[in-house]
N, C-alpha and C positions, 0 to 999 in steps of 0.2 A: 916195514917202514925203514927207511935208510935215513942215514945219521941227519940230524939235522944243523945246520952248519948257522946258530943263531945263537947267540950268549949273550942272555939277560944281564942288566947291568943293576946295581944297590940290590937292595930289598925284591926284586920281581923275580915271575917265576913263568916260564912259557909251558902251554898247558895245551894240551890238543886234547880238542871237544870230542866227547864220543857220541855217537849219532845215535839217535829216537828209531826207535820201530819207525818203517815207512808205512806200515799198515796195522792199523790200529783193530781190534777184535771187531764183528763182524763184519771185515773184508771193505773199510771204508779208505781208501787211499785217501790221505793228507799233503797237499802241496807245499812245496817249498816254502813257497811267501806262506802260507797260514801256519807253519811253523815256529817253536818259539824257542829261542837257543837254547843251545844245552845246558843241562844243569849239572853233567857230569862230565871229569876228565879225564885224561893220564897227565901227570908231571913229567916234563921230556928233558926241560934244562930248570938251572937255578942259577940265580944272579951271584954275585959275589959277597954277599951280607949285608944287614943293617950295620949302624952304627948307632950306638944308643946315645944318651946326653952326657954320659961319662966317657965315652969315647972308646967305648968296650965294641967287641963285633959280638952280634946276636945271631947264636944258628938256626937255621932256617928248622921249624918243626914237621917240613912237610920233608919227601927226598925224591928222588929218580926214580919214577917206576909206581909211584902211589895214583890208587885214582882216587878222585877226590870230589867233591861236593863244591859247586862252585854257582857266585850269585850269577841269576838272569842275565844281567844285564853290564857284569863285572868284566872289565880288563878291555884290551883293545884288541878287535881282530887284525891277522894278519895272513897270510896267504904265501905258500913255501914250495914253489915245483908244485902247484895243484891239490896242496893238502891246507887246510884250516887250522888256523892256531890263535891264542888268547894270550898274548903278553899282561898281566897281571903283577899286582903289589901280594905278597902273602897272606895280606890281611884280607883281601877279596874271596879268600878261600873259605869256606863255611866249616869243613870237616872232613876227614879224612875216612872211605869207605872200607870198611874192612878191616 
């Protein structure tokens, strides 16, 4: 994967979905549309930080390079030279695997 040239802004974090089995145990191929997004990522970028109510910067608890647990239906797609990715808030993030 070559660099990705997108730099999340506050609090978000761009996340590229990693893909489902295309065939599921015994040999039943699942299409695209009956797909349901991924629930899992890698962290590619990080936004520049929160800012709390005291006006402190909060570090992000995820980093470059984590895959991560992320909701259904969380963050916004976005589409980069042909590759798939999830602009997302940090909090959309469920947990971090591994």
């Amino acid at each position: 994967m070559a660099a990705v040239n997108v730099r999340p802004l506050g609090d978000r974090v761009l996340v590229q979905p990693l893909e489902e089995q295309e065939m599921k145990k015994g040999g039943i191929i699942i299409p695209d549309t009956a797909k349901e997004k991924p629930q899992e990522g890698k962290v590619v970028a990080l936004g520049t930080g929160k800012i709390d109510d005291n006006g402190k910067k909060v570090d992000f608890t995820v980093k470059k390079g984590d895959k991560v647990l992320i909701s259904k239906y969380g963050g916004t797609e976005i589409k980069i030279e042909d590759q798939n990715y999830l602009i997302m808030r940090e909090d959309d993030i469920l947990g971090i695997i591994g």
